[in-house]
N, C-alpha and C positions, 0 to 999 in steps of 0.2 A: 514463560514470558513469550509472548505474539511477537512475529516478525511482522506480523500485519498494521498498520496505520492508516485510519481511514481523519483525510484533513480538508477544509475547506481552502484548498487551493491549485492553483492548474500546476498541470503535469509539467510544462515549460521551468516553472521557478521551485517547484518539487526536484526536479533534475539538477537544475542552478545548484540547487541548495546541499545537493549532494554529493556534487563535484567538490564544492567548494571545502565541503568537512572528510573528505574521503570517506564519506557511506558508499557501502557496497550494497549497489542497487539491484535488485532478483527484476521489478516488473511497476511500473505505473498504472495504472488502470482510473478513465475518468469514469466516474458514478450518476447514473439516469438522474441521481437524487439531488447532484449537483458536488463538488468537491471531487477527491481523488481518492484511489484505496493505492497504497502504497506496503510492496512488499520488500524487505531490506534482508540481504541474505545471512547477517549479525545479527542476532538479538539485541545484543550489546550496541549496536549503530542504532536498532530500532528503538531503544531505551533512550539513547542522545536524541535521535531524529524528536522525539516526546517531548523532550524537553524544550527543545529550540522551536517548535510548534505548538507551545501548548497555549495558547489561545486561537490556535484555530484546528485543533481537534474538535472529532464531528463525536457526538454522544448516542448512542444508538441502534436503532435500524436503518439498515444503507437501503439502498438499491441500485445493485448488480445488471451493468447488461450482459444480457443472454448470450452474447458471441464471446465473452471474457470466461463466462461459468462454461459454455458448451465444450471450451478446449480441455475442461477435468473429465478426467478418464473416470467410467462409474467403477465405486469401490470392487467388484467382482473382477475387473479387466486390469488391476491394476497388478503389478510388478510383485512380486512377495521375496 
């Protein structure tokens, strides 16, 4: 199961909304494509956060900006 959630909605009420359920938050990130990609440090909160979102879950291909992607380390440099 993905900690990932990618939703049609700003980072401001993404945040709200996960104070307010105690979701433990890893990183917001808003999307060129428009919505947010949303990464929750629980599987288990990112399964709730689903649910309480699921009308505006985004279905698909995102797009990522470059300054969110450039902070991943490429797989060779990374930590083992």
């Amino acid at each position: 199961m993905s900690r990932a959630v990618n939703v049609q909605e700003t980072p401001e009420k993404i945040e709200a909304l996960c104070v307010k359920h105690a979701f433990r938050l890893s990183t917001v990130e808003p999307l060129i494509s428009g919505g947010s990609r949303v990464v929750l440090l629980d599987p288990r909160d990112a399964e709730a956060f689903r649910v309480l979102m699921k009308t505006k879950l985004i279905d698909g291909t995102v797009t990522r900006s470059s300054s969110h992607i450039a902070r991943q380390l490429p797989p060779s440099t990374r930590w083992r």
